[in-house]
C-alpha positions as CSV (number, residue, x, y, z in Angstrom):
1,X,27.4,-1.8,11.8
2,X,29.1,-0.2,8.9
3,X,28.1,3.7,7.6
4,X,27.0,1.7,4.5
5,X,24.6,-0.7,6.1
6,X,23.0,2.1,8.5
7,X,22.3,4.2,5.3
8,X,20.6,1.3,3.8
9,X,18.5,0.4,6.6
10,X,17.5,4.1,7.0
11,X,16.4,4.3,3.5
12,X,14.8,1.2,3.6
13,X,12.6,2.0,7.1
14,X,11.4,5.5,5.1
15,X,10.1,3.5,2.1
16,X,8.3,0.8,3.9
17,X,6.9,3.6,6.4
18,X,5.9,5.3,3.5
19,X,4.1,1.9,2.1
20,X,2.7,1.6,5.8
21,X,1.1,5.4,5.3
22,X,0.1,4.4,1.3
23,X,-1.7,0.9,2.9
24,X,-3.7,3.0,5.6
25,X,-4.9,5.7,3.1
26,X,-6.1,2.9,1.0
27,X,-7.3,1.2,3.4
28,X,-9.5,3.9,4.8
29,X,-10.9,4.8,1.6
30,X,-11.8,1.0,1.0
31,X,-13.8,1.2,4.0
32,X,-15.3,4.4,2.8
33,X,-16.0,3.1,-0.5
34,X,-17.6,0.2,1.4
35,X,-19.9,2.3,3.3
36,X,-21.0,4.3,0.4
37,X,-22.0,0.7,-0.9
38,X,-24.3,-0.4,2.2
39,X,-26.1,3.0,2.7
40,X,-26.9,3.3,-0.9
41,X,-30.4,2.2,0.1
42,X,-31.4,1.6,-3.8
43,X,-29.6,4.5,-5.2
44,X,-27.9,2.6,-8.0
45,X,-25.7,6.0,-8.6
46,X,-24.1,5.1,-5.2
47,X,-24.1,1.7,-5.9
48,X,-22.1,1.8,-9.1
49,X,-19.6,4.9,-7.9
50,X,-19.0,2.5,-4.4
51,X,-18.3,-0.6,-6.4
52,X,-16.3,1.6,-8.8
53,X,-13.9,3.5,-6.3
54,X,-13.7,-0.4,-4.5
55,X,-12.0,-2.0,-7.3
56,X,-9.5,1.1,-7.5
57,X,-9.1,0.7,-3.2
58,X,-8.1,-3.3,-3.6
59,X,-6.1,-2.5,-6.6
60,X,-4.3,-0.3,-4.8
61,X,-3.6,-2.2,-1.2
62,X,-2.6,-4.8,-3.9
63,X,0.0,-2.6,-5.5
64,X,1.7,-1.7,-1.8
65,X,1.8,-5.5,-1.2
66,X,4.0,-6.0,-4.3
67,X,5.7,-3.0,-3.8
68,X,6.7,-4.1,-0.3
69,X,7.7,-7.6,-1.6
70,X,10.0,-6.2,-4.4
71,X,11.7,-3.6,-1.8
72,X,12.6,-6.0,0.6
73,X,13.8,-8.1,-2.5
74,X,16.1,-5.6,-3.9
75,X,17.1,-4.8,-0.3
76,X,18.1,-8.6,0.0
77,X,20.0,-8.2,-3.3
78,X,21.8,-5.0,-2.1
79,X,22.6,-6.7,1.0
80,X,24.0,-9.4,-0.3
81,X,26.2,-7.7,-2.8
82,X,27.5,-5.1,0.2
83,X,28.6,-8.0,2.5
């Protein structure tokens, strides 16, 4: 494996384990976010701030799903051009 190809696979593993670590964090905070919702117990303050923070938690685990596809896109491209 060439010097060239080791760099880009390096670089590549620290951006999709930084994606990994982006996906977890949102994950954990649509969980939250989901608990908040199911102990509001009638307190539509809760309620609305749960449903509220949700929406930004799946907008965001759907933004590190795209941003995983178009790495490993541009990776392919890279690839391609190198070889």
């Amino acid at each position: 494996m060439s010097a060239q190809n080791q760099t880009l696979q390096l670089v590549k593993n620290i951006i999709n384990y930084v994606l990994g670590f982006m996906a977890l964090i949102a994950l954990v905070y649509l969980i939250y976010n989901g608990f908040l919702i199911l102990t509001a117990g009638g307190d539509d303050a809760q309620y609305k701030k749960g449903i509220g923070s949700l929406k930004y938690a799946a907008i965001a685990i759907a933004g590190v799903g795209a941003s995983r596809l178009i790495v490993s896109l541009i990776f392919r491209v890279i690839h391609l051009i190198v070889i």
